[in-house]
Z-matrix of the N, CA and C atoms (Angstrom, degrees):
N
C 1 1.436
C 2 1.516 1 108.89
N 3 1.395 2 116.21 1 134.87
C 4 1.443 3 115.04 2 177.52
C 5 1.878 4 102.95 3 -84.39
N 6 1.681 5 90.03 4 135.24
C 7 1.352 6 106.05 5 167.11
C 8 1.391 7 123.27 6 -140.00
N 9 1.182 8 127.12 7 178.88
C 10 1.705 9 119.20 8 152.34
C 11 1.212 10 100.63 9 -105.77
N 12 1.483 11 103.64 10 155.81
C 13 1.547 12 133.10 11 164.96
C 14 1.366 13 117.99 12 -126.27
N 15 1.332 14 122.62 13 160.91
C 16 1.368 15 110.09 14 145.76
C 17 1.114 16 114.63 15 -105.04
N 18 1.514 17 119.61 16 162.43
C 19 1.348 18 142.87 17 176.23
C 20 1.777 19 116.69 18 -96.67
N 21 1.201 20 94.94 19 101.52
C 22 1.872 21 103.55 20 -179.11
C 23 0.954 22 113.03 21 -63.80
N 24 1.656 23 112.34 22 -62.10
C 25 1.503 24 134.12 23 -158.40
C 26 1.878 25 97.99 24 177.60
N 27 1.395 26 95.70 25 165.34
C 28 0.887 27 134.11 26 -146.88
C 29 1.485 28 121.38 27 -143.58
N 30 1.662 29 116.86 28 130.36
C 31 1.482 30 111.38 29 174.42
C 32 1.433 31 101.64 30 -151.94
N 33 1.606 32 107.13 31 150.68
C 34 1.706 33 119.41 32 -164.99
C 35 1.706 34 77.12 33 -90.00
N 36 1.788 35 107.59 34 146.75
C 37 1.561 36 130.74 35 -176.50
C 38 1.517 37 90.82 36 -123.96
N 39 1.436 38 104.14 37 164.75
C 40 1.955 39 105.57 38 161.65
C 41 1.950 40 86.80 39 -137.24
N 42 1.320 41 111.66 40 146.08
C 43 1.316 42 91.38 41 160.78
C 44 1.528 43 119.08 42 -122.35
N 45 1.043 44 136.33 43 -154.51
C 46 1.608 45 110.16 44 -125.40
C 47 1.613 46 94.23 45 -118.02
N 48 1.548 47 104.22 46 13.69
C 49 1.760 48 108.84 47 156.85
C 50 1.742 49 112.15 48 -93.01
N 51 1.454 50 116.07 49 -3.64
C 52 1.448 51 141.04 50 -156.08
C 53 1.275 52 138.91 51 58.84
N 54 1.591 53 104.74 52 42.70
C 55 1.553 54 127.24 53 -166.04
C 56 1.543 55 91.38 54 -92.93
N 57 1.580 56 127.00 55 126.77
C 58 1.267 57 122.80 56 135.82
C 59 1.561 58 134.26 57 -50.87
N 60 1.115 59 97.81 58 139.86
C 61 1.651 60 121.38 59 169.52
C 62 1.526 61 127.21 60 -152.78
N 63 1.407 62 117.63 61 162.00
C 64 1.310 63 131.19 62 154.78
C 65 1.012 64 131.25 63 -74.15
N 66 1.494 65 112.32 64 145.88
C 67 1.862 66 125.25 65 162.62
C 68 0.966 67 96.29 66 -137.03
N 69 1.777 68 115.64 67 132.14
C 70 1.048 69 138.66 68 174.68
C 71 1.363 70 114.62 69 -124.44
N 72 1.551 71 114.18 70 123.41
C 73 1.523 72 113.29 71 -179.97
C 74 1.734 73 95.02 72 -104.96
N 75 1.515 74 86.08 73 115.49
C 76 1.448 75 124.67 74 164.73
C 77 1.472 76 128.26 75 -95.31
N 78 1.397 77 105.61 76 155.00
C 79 1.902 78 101.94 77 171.20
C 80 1.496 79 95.09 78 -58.21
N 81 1.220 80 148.48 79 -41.73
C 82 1.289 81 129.35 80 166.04
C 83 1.775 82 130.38 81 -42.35
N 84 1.195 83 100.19 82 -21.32
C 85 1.621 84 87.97 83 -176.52
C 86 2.020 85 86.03 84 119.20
N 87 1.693 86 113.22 85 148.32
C 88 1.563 87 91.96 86 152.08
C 89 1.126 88 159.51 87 -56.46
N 90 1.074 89 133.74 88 148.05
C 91 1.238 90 117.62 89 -160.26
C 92 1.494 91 106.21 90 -150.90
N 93 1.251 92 117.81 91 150.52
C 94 2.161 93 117.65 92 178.90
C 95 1.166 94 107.54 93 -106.36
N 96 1.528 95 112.13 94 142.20
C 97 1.346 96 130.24 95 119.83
C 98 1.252 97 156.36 96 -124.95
N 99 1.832 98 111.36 97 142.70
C 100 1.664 99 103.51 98 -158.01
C 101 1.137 100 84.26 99 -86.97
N 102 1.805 101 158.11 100 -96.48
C 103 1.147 102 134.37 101 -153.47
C 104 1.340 103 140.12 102 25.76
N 105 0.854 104 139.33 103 57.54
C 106 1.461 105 128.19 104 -166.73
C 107 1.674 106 125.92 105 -39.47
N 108 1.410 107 110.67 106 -41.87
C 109 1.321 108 125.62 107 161.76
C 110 1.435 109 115.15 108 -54.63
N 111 1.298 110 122.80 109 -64.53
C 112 1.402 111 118.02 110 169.55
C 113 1.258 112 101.85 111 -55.09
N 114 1.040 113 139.37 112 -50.88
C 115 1.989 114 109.74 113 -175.90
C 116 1.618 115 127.66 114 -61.28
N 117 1.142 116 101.37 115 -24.61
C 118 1.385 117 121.07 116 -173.80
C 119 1.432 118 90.22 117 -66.21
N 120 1.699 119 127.44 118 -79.56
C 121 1.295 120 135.71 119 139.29
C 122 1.518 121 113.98 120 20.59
N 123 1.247 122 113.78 121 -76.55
C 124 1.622 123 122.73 122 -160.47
C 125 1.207 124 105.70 123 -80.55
N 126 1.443 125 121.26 124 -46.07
C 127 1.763 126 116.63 125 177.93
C 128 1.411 127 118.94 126 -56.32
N 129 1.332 128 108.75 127 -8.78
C 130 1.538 129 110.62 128 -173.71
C 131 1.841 130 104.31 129 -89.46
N 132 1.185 131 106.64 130 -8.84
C 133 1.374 132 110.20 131 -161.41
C 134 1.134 133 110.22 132 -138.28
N 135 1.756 134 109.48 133 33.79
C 136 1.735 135 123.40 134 151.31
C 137 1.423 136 109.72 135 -55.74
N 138 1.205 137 102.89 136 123.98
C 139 1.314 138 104.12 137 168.62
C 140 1.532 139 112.50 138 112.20
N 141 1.558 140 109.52 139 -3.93
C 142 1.914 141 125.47 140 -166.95
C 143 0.833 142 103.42 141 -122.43
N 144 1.386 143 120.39 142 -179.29
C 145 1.678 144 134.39 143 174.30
C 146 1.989 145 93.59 144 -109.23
N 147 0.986 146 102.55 145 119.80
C 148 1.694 147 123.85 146 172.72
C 149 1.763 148 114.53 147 -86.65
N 150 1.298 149 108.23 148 108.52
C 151 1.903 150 100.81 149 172.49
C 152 1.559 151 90.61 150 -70.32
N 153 1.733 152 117.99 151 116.06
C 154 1.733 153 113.67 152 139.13
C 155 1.066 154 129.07 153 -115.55
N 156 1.412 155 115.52 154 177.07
C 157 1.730 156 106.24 155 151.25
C 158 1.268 157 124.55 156 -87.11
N 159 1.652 158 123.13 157 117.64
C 160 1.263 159 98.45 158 -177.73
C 161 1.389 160 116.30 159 -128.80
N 162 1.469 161 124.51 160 138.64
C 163 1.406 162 127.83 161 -170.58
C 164 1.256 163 107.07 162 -139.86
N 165 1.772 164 94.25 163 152.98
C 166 1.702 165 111.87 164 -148.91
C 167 1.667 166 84.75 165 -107.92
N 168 1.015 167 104.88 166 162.58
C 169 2.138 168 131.52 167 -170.96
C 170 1.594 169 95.03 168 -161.21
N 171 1.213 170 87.22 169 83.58
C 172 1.736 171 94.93 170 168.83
C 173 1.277 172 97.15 171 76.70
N 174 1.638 173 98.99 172 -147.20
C 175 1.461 174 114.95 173 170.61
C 176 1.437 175 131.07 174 -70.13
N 177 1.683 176 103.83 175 -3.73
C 178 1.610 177 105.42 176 172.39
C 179 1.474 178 109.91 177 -94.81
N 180 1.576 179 117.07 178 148.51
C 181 1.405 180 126.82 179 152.66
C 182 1.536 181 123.62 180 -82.78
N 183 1.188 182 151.89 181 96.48
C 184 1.216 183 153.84 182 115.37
C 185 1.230 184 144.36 183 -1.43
N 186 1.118 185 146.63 184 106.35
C 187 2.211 186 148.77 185 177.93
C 188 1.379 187 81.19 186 -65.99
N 189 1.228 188 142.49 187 142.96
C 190 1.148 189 128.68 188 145.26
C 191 1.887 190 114.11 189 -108.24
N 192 1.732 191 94.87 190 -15.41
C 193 1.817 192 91.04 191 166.84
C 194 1.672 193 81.83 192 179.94
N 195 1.563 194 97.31 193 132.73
C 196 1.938 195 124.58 194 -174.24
C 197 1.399 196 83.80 195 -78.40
N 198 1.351 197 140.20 196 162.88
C 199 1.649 198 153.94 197 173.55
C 200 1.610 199 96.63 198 -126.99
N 201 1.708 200 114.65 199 -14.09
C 202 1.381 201 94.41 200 -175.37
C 203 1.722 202 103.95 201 115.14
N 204 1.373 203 129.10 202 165.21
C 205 1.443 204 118.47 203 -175.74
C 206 1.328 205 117.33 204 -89.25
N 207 1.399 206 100.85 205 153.62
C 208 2.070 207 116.41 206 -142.24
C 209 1.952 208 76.98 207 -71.06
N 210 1.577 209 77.41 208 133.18
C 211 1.272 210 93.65 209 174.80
C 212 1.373 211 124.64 210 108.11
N 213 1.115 212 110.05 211 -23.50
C 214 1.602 213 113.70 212 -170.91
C 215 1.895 214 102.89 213 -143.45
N 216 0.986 215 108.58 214 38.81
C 217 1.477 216 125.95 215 164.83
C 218 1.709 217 118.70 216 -36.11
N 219 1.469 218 100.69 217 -52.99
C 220 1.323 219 98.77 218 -175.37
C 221 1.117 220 125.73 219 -58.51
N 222 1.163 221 115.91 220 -17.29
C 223 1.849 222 123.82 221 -149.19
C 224 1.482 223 84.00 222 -92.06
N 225 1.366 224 136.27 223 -28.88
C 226 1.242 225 152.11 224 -165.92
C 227 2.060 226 115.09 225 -89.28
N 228 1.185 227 113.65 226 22.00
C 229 1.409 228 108.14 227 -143.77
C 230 1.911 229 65.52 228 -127.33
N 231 1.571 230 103.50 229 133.48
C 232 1.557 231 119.64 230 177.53
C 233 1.557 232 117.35 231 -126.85
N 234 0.978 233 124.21 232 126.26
C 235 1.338 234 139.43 233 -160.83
C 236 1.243 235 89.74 234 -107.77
N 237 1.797 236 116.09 235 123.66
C 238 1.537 237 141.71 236 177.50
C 239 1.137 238 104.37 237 -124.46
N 240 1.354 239 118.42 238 123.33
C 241 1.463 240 130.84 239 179.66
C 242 1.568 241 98.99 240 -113.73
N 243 1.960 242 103.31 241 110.26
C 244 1.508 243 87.22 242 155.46
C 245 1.706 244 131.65 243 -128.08
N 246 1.065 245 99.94 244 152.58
C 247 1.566 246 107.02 245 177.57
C 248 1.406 247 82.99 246 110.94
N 249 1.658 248 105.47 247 -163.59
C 250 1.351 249 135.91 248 -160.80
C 251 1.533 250 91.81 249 -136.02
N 252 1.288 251 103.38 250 178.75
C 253 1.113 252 120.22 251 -170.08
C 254 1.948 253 113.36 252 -79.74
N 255 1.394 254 92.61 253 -28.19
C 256 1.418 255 97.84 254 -178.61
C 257 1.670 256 101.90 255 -73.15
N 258 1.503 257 105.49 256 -40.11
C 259 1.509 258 86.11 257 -172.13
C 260 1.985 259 117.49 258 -95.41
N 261 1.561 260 93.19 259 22.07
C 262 1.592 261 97.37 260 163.97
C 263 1.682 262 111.16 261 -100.95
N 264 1.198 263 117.41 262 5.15
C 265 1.324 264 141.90 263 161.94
C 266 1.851 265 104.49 264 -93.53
N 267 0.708 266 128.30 265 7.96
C 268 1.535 267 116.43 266 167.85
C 269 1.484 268 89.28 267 -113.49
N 270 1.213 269 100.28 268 164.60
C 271 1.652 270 122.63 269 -159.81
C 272 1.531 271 98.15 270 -109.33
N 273 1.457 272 128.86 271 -20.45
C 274 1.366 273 137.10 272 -179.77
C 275 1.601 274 102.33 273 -106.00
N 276 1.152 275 136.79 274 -0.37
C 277 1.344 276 135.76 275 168.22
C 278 1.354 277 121.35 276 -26.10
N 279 1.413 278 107.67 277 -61.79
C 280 1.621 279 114.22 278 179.73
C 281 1.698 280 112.53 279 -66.20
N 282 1.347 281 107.25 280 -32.80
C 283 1.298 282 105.32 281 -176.91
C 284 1.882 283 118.01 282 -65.80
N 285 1.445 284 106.39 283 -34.03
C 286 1.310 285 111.09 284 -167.04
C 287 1.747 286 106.99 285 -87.89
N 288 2.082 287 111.68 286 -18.79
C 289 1.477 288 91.78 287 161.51
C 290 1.125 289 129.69 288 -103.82
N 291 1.594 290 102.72 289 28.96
C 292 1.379 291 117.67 290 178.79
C 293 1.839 292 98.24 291 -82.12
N 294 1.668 293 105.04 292 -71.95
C 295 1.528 294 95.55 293 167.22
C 296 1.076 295 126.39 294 -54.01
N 297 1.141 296 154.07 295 -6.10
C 298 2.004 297 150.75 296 162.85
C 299 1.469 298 79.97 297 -71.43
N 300 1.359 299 121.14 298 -81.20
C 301 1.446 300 97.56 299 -171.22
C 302 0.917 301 136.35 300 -45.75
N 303 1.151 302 146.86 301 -37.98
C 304 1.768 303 154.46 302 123.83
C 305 1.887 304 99.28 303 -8.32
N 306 0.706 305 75.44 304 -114.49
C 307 1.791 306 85.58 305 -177.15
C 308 1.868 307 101.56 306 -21.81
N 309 1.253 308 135.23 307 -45.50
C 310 1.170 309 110.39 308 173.07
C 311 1.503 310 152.59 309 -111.73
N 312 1.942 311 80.88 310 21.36
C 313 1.608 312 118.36 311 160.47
C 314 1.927 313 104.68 312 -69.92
N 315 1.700 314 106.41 313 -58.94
C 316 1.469 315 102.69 314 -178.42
C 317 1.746 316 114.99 315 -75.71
N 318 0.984 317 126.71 316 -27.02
C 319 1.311 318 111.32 317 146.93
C 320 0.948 319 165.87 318 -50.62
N 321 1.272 320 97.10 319 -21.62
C 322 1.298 321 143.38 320 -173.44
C 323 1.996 322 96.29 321 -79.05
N 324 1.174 323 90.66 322 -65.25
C 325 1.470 324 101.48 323 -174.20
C 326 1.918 325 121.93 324 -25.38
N 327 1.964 326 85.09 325 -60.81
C 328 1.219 327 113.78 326 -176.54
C 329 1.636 328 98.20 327 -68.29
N 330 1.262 329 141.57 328 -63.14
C 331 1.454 330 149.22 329 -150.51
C 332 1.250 331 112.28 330 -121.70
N 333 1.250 332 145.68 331 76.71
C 334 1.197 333 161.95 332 158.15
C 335 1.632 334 111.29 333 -14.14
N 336 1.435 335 126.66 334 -47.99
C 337 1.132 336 127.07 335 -169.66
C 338 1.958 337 106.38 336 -99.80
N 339 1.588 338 104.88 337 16.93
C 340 1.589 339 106.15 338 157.79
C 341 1.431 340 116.00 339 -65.10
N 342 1.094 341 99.94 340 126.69
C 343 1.487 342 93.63 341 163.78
C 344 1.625 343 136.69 342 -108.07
N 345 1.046 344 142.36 343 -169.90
C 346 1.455 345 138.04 344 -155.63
C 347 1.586 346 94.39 345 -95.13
N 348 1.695 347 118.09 346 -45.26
C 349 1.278 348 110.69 347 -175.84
C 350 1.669 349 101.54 348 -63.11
N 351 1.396 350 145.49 349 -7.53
C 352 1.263 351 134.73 350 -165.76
C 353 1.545 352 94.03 351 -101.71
N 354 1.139 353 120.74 352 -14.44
C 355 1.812 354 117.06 353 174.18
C 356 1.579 355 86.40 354 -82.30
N 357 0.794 356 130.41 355 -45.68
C 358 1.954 357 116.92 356 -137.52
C 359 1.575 358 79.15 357 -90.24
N 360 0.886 359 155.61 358 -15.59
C 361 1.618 360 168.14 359 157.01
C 362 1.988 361 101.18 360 -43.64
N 363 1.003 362 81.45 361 -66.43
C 364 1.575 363 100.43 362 -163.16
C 365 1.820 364 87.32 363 -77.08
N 366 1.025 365 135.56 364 -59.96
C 367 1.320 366 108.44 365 -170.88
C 368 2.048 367 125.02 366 -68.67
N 369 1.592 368 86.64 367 -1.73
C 370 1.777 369 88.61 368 -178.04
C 371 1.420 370 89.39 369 -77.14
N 372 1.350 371 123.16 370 -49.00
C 373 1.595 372 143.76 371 -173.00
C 374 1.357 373 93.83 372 -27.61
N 375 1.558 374 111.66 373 -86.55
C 376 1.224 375 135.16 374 -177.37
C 377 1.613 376 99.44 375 -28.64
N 378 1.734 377 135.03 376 -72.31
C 379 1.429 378 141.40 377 -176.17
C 380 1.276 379 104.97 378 -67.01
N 381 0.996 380 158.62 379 20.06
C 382 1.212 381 158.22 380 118.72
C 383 1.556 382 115.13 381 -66.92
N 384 1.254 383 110.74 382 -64.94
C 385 1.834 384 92.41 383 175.01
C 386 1.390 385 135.35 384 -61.72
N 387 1.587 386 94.33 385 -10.33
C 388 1.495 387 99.98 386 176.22
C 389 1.613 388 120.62 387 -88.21
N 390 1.228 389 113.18 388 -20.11
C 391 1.436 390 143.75 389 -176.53
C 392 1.770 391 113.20 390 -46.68
């Protein structure tokens, strides 16, 4: 659910696969985020009220994505263009950066230094043998 918060303070976490994250003590109580962008985001705006999304997992609270400080959202809103033009001309476009993204969300998990060009690799791989 999108809300504002404010941001008290703040402390860098690792967790115990050695992924960085945030904790942010909020008028909510603390709360994490893995995002990297949203933390970057939130430390800047100790001391503000932050528009996020935030969702509960049990007894923990979660950032699940900073919008930027409550109130001024828009200025914060980023336009990602992907592919090229040739491959917004394929009719399967969305489908194939749907799997790179797939494939380099769970890879990601396990191997930190995967990168996105090594999914979009592996899924041409994949459409080629099937071809």
């Amino acid at each position: 659910m999108k809300t504002n918060i404010e941001i008290i303070d703040f402390e860098d976490k690792i967790t115990k696969a050695g992924k960085t994250y945030g904790r942010f003590k909020t008028n909510e109580g603390w709360v994490s985020c893995f995002d990297v962008k949203s933390c970057d985001m939130l430390k800047g705006l100790k001391g503000k009220s932050a528009s996020v999304e935030l969702i509960e997992q049990g007894d923990f609270k979660n950032i699940k994505k900073c919008y930027g400080e409550a109130g001024n959202e828009d200025s914060q809103v980023e336009v990602v263009k992907i592919g090229d033009t040739k491959a917004s001309n394929n009719k399967n476009a969305t489908m194939y950066v749907s799997y790179a993204k797939d494939i380099f969300i769970a890879a990601s998990i396990e191997n930190s230094a995967f990168t996105m060009n090594q999914a979009i690799a592996l899924v041409k791989e994949a459409k080629e043998a099937f071809e």
